[in-house]
Every structure is written in C-alpha cells, then in structure tokens.
C-alpha positions in Angstrom: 17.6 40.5 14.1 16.1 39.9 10.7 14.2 43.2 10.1 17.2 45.6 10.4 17.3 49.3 9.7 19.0 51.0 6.8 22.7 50.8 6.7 24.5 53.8 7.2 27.4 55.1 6.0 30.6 53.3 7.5 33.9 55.1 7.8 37.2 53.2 6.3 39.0 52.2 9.1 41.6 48.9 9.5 40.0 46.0 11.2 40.8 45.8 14.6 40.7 42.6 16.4 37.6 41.8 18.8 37.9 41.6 22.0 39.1 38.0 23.4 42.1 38.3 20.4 40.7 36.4 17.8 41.7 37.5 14.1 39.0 37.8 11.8 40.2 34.9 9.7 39.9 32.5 12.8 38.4 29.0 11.7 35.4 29.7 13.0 34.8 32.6 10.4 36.1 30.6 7.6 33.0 27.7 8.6 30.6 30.9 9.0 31.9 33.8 6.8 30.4 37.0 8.0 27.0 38.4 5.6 27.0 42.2 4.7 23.7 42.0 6.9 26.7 40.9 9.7 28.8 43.8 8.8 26.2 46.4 9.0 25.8 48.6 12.1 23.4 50.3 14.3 24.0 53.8 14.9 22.7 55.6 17.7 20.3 58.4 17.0 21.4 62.0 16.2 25.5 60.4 15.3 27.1 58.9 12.8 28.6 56.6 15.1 31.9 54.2 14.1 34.7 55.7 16.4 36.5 53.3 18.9 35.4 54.1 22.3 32.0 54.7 21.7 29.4 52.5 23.1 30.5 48.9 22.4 27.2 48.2 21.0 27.5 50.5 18.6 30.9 50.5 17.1 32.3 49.2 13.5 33.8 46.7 15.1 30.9 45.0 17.4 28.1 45.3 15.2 24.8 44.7 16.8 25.0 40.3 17.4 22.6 38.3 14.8 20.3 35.5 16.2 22.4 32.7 15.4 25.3 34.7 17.2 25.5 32.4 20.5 26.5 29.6 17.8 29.8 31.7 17.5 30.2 30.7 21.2 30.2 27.2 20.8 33.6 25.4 21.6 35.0 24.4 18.2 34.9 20.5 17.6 36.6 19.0 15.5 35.6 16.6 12.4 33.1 16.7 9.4 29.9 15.9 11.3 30.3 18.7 13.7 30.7 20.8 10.7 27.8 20.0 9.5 25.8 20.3 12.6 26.4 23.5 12.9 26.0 25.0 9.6 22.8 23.2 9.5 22.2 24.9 12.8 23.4 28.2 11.2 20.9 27.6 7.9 18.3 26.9 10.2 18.3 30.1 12.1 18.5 32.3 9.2 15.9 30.6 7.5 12.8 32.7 6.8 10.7 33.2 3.8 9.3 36.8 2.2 9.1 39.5 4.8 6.3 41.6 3.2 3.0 41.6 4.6 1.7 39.7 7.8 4.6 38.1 9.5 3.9 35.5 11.7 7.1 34.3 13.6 7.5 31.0 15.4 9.8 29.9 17.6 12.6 27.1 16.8 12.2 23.8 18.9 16.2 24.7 18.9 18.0 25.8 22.5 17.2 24.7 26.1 14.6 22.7 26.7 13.9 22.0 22.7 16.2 20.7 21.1 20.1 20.8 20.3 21.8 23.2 23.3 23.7 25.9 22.6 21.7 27.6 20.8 19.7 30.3 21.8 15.5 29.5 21.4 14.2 32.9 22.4 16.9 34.1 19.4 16.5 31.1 16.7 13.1 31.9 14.7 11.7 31.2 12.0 8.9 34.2 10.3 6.5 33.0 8.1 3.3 35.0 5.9 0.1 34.1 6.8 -0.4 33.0 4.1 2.4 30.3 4.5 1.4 29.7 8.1 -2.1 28.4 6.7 -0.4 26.5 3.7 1.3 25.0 6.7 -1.0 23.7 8.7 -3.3 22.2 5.5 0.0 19.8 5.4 -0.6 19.0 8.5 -4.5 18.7 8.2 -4.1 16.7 5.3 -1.1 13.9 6.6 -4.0 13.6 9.7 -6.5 12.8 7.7 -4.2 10.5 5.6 -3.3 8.7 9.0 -7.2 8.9 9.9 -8.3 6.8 7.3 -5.8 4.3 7.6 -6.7 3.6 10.8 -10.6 3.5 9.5 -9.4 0.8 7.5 -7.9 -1.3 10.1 -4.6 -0.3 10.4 -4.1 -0.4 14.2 -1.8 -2.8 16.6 -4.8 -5.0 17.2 -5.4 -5.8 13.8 -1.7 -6.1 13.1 -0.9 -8.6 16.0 -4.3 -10.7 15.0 -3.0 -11.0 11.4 0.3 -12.1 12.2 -0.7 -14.7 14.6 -3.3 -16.2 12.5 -0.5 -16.8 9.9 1.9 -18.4 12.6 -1.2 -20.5 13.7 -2.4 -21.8 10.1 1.4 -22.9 9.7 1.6 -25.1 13.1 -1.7 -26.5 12.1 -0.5 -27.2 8.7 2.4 -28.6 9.5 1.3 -30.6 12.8 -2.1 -31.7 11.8 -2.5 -31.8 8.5 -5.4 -34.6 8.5 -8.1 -31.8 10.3 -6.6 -28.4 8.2 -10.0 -28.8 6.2 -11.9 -27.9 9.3 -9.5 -25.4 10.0 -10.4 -23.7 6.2 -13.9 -24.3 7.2 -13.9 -22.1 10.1 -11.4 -19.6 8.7 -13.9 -18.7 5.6 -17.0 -18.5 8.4 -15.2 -15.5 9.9 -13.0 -14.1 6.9 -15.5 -14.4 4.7 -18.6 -12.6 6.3 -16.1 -10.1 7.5 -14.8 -9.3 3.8 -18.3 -9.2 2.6 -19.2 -6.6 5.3 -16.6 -4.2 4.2 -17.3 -4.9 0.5 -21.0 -3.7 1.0 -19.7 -0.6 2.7 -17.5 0.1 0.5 -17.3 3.6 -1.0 -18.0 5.5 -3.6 -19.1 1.9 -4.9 -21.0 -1.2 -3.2 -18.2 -3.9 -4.0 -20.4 -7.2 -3.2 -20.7 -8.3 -6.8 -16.9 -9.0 -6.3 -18.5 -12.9 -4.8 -19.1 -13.0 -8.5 -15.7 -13.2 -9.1 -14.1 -16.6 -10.4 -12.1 -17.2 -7.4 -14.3 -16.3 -4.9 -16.6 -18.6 -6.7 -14.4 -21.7 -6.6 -13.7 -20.8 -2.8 -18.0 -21.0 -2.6 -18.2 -24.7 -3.6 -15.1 -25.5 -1.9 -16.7 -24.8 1.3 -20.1 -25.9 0.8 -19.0 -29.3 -1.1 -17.3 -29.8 2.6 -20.0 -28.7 4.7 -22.0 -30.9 2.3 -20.0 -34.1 3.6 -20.2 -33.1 6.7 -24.1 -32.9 6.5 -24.2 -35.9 4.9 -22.3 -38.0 7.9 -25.3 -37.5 10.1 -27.5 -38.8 7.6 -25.9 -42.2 6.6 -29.2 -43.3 5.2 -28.7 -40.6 2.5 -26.5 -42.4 -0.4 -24.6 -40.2 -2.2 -23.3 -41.4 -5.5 -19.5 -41.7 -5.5 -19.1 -40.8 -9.0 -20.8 -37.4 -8.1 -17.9 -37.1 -5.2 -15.2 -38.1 -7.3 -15.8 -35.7 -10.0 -17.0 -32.9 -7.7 -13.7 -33.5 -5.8 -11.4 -33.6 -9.4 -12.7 -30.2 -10.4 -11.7 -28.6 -7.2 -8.6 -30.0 -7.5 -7.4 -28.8 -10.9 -9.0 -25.3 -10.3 -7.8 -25.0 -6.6 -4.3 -25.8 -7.9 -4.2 -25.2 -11.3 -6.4 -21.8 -12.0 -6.6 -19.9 -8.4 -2.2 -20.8 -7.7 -1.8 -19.3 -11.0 -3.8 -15.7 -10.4 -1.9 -15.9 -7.1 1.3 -15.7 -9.1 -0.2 -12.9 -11.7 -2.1 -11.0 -9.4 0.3 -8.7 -7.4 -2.4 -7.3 -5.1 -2.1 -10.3 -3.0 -0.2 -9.6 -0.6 0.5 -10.6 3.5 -0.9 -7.5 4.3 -1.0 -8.4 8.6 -3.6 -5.2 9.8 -5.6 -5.5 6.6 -8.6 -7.5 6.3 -9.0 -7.3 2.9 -5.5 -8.5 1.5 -5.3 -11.0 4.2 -8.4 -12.6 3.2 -7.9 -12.1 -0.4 -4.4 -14.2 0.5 -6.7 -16.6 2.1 -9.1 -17.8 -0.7 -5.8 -17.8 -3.5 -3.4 -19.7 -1.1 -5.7 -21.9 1.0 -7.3 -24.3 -1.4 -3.6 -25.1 -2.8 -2.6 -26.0 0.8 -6.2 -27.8 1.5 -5.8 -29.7 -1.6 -1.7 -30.6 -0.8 -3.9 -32.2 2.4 -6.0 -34.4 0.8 -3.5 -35.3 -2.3 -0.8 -36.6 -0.1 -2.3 -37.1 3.4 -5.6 -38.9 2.3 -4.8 -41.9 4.0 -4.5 -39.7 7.4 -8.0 -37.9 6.8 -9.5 -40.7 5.9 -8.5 -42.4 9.1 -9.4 -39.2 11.2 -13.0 -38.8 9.5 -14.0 -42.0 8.0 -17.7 -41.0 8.4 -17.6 -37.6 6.7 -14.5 -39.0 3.9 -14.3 -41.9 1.2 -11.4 -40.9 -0.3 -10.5 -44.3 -1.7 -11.0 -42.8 -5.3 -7.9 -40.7 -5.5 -6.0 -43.4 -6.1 -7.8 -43.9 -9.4 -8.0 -40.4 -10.1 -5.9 -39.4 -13.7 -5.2 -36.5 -15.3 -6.1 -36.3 -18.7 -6.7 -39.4 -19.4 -10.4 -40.3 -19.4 -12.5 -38.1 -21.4 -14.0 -34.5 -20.2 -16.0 -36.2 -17.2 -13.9 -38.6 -15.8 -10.5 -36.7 -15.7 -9.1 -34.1 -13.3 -8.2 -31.6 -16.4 -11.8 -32.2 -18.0 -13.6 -31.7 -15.2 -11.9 -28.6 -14.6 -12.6 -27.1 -17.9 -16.4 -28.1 -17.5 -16.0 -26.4 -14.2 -14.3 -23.2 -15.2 -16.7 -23.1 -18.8 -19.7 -23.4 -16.5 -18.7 -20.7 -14.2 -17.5 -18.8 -17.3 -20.8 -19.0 -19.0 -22.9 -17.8 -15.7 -20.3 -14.5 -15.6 -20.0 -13.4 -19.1 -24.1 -13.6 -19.3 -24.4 -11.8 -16.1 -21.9 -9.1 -17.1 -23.5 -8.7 -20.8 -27.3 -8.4 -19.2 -26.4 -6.0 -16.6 -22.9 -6.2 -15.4 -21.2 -4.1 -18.1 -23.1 -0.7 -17.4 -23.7 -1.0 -13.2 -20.4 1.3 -12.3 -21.1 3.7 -15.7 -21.0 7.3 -14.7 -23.1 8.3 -18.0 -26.3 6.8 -18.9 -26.4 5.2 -22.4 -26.8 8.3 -24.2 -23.3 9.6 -23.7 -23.6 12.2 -21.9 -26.7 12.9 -19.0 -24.9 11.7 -15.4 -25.8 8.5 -13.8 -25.4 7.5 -10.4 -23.6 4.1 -9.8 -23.8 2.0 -6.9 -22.4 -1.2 -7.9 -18.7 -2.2 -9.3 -17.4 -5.3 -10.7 -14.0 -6.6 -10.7 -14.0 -6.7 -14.2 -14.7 -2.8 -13.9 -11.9 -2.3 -11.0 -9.5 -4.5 -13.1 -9.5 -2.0 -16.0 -9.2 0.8 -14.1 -6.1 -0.4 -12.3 -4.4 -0.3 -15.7 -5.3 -3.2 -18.1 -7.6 -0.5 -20.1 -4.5 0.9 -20.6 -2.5 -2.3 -21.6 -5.3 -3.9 -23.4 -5.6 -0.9 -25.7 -2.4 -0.3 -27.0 -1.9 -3.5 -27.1 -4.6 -5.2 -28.8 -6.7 -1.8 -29.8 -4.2 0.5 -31.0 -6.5 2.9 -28.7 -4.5 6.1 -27.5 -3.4 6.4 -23.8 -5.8 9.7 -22.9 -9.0 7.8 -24.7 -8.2 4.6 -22.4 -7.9 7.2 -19.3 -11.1 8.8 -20.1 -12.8 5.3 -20.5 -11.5 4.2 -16.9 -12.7 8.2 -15.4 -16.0 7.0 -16.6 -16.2 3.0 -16.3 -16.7 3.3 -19.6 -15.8 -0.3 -21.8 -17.0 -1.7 -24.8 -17.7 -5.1 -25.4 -14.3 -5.9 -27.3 -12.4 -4.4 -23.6 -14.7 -7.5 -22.4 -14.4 -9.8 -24.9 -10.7 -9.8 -25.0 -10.6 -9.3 -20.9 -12.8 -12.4 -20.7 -11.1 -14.4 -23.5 -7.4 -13.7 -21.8 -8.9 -15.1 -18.1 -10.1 -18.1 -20.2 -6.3 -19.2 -21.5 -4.7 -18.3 -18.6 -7.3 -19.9 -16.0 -7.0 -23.3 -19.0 -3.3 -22.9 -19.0 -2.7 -23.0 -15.5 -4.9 -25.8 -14.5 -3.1 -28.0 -17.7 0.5 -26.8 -16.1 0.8 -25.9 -12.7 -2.2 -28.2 -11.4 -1.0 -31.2 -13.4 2.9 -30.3 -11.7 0.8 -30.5 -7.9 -1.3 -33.6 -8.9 1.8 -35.5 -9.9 4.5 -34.6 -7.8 4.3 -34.0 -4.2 7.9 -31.7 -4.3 6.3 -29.5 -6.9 3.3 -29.0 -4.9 5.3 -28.0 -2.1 7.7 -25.8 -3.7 4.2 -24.0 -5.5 2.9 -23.1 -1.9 6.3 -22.0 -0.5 6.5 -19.6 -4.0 2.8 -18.3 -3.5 3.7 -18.0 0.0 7.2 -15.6 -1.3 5.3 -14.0 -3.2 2.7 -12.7 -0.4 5.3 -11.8 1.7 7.3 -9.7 -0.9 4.1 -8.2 -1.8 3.3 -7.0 1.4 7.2 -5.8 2.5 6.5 -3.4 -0.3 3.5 -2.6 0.8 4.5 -1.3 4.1 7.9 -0.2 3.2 5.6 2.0 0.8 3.5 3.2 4.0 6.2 4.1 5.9 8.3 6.0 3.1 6.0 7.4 0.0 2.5 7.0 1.2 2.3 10.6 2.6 4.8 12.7 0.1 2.8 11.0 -2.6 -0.6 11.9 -1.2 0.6 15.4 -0.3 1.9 16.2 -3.8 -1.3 14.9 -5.0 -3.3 17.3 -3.1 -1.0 20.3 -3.7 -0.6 19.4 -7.4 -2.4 22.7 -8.9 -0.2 24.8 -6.4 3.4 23.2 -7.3 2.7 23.7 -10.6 2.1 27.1 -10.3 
C-alpha cells in the first residue's frame, strides 16, 4: 500500500459517485481529504485501463484501497474527540520514515486483538530502515539500563514501604514517648549508619567514606557516643563523672544540633524524604534527628529524667544560658569551641592530603592520576558552587570553573573561601536559629515542622522528576552527538 507503482496516465472523466451513493464531498472526506497517492490507480497489464465497467478494482473511480482504508468504514461519530481519534488513527497508519534501502516493516499494536478496533492490524504498518530499527532498540536498551540501575540503588517496593513506615513509626514515637526517643536515635544510627557507610565505600567511580569527615556527620559521631557513654557509665556508678564535663559536653550538642546542622537542613536542598533511598533517608536522618532529640531533652527533661534516672542528671538545664557566661560555660561558646575544633581537625586534614585525593592529574598538570577517594568538599564544588564561587568571588570564567570540576581540580582560595562561608553560616545559625529553639519551645517546634516541609517538598520533586524527566533527560543525554547532527 505504501510502495506503489508509477502513476499512469488518467483519462478526464466527471466524477461519478461510488457505489453506496456517497458524494465525494461527504464529511467523511472533508475530515480525511483524499492524497494524490489516493487518486492514483493501478492499471492492469497490457491496458490503459479507466473505463466504467472494467474490473472494479481497477477503475478511475475505485482506486486500489490504502491501508488506513477500513477507517473510511467506521460509523461517523460525532464531537471533537472522535475527530481526533481518528485522524490520529489516520496519521498513524501512514506514518513511515525514508523508503530507500533495507525496509524493515512492523506491525501496528492497532486492530483486533491490539489495540483500538476498527482498524485493520494486518493493513496498519509502520516501515522503518535498519538503520532506524537499531537506533530504536538502543532507546529501548538504554531506558532498561536507566531502570536497572535504579533498582541497583534501591529503588524497589520493599525499600519504598520500609522508608515510609519508619517515618510513620519515628512520628508515633515522637509524639507518644518522647522521654525514650533518645534510644530510639540510638538504634536508628546503629542500622542507618553502618548501612550508609557500606554504600559509601562501594561507591563508584569514587570511595565516598571520607564523607564521616564531614561536619555533620561529625556532630551526629559524638551525639551518639556521648549517649552510649551515659549509658556505659550507669553500670559503673563507682565511676564519677564530673558534671561540669556533662554540662558543657551536653551545651555544645545543643547549639550545633539546633543551631548549625537545622540550618544546612534548610540550605542544603539534597535532603530530601526520599522513601526507597537509603542514602537521602539517612542523610534526612542525621540533619533532622538531633533537632527532634534535642526538642526531647529541652522541654521533656523532667520526663527523661524520671524514665532514666541512672543513665540522666539533667538537673543542669535549668541553669543552662545562652551567651551569657563566657566561651566555656555558655551554650553559644561552647558551640563555637565545638565547631572551631572540628573546623581545625578538617581544614588540616584537607590541606595535608584532602585537597588532591579525587585529582584526575598528578601535580604536574598534566600525566593522569587514578583517584579513589572524594571529599564532600570535592563533590560540593562539582555540584555547582565552583561555578558560583567563581564568578562570584573570583571573577573566574564559567568554562575554566567547568574544566576545574571535570578534573577536581581547586585551588586553595576555592577552599579558603568554601571553608570560610561554612564557618559564618555554621556561627550564624547556631547564634540564630539555635538560640530561637533554646528559648522558645513554639519556635523549636515550628523549626522541625519546616525542616520536616522542606524534606517532603524535596522529595515530591524528586519523584515527580523520576516519573516525568528522568528518562527523556537521560536519553537526550546519550543521543546528544546524534540530535545535533
């Protein structure tokens, strides 16, 4: 029906009306207007054919039927939609690309048995090159291996229905018992924890486990071990701890747990309720837990106290202030000390070492290296603050900033600035919003139910991206040299 012979010469005769009296200007011909391949006609061999009463099949006026014909014997409907139905139909069955060369033709899912009736399958197809038919099935290899490795990294009902229940769990527990939710951190970081680092080592094409090194993972560290410390240390009452050690161990935690780690839970937009995904549920965990911990001991003390008097002496909070007091015996100044200490440890690391683990090019410029480790610093540029950072501060063009990321290639001022931002903003937050949840038990609240927003809108978009961009994005990625030529 595509591939038709020449035309040949037609004699000029009046139209005559088809069979079955329908005019040629019927509605069904104004939705489908005949094509000049429609007008065309076979003629038999050795005659020129044309006349009325010659074989039907081969007259002016019942030219041999296209593929799409049987849609002409569809019972008209009325209204837009079946309009478009049926042209879409129409398009469908016409469609075909280039017919030079190797042809491969595949039938259309359309007609019984496979799809919309009425129209004829063994009639409806669709011929494609070889060429196309290959192009054609890389799609499809590649949106498989797209939906592969998402399942590789967790995505799967399992996963999905354990990360949503976990979340409705933590919130019952929260809200029903908050005097034992420390034990219920506790045992959350001895499974998320070990399960995050696992993935992190296996990570590829870089080992990720110098992430730990990280200030919030950090502050997450002492969290848990200053408890499991206490807890130690109740089975061993002959063992005198001195209070003042507690009391300022216990005032750092509080301004960095909600001072410094709520506020990079508000920067950060990574962190997101991601259900099926191990990773942004446990990097939800260490940046919203300690604020809800912390919320436990701030204004249910009295309750934990009661519930473990042998593990807690909490009768210090009461005297706890602020600022006022002096660098070690305020909340804010053993904070700073806390932060500044951490801060120290990092920047020293990253300067000895750090800065040139994920380089791709030795020091010399130019012979290869082979990385194996990655930093967060390094994975922070890359995800676009080299960018920022150096027309911002540098004045550094956008292609030299994307080279440096292609490489993992900064300088000590890209570090010296990156580390010297994270200072404010970690000082700034612990002076603002950790002075608003020491002081006020509403603002505490309302900070948890805004990180808590926040991780929800972050993951919606998330998954609202899997399910509508991830694959046209990644296709058009892989097939980027082709569209453009």
């Amino acid at each position: 029906a595509m591939i038709e012979s020449p035309p040949q010469t037609r004699r000029h005769e009046p139209p005559a009306t088809p069979s079955g009296g329908q005019s040629p200007q019927s509605p069904r011909h104004s939705f489908f207007p005949r094509t000049d391949a429609h007008a065309k006609k076979s003629s038999p061999a050795g005659g020129s054919g044309g006349r009325r009463g010659e074989s039907p099949g081969r007259s002016a006026c019942n030219p041999p039927k296209p593929a799409h014909d049987s849609l002409s014997k569809q019972p008209i409907l009325n209204g837009e939609a079946e309009v478009d139905r049926r042209i879409s139909s129409l398009k469908r069955s016409e469609f075909h690309f280039d017919f030079d060369g190797d042809v491969t033709t595949l039938a259309s899912s359309d007609g019984p048995g496979g799809g919309r009736p009425g129209i004829d399958r063994s009639r409806s197809f669709v011929g494609f090159k070889q060429g196309e038919k290959e192009t054609i099935r890389k799609v499809f290899a590649e949106i498989d291996a797209i939906a592969q490795r998402k399942v590789n990294e967790g995505m799967n009902k399992r996963n999905f229905s354990l990360g949503v229940l976990d979340t409705i769990g933590l919130t019952y527990l929260y809200g029903h018992y908050p005097q034992h939710f420390w034990l219920v951190f506790m045992l959350q970081s001895a499974v998320m924890i070990p399960l995050k680092f696992r993935m992190m080592w296996k990570a590829k094409p870089l080992n990720q486990a110098l992430y730990y090194l990280d200030f919030c993972w950090m502050m997450n560290f002492l969290g848990v071990i200053f408890l499991f410390l206490l807890v130690m240390l109740s089975y061993f009452p002959s063992i005198d701890v001195n209070g003042a050690a507690r009391k300022a161990v216990f005032s750092a935690l509080v301004g960095v747990g909600a001072g410094g780690i709520t506020g990079a839970n508000i920067v950060l937009d990574f962190i997101a309720l991601v259900f099926h995904d191990i990773n942004s549920m446990t990097g939800v965990f260490i940046h919203v837990m300690p604020a809800i911990v912390l919320y436990t001991f701030l204004w249910h003390g009295d309750d934990i106290a009661e519930a473990w008097p042998d593990v807690f002496d909490l009768s210090y909070i009461g005297s706890l202030t602020y600022f006022e007091g002096g660098w070690n015996g305020s909340v804010f100044g053993c904070s700073v000390i806390l932060y500044l200490t951490w801060w120290t440890f990092y920047v020293s690391f990253m300067l000895l070492i750090g800065l040139d683990l994920p380089k791709k090019k030795t020091i010399d410029g130019v012979t290869q290296s082979e990385p194996r480790w990655d930093t967060v610093f390094h994975s922070t540029m890359r995800g676009g603050a080299c960018v920022a950072l150096g027309r911002t501060f540098r004045g550094r063009s956008r292609e030299e900033s994307l080279r440096q990321m292609e490489e993992n290639s900064f300088d000590l001022t890209d570090f010296g600035i990156y580390m010297g931002m994270h200072a404010v903003g970690a000082v700034m937050a612990t002076a603002l919003i950790g002075y608003g949840c020491f002081t006020n038990q509403i603002f505490h609240r309302l900070t948890i139910v805004l990180v808590v927003v926040l991780g929800v809108v972050r993951g919606a978009k998330r998954y609202t991206y899997y399910a509508t961009m991830m694959y046209s994005r990644a296709l058009q990625k892989e097939f980027e040299s082709v569209l453009k030529n």
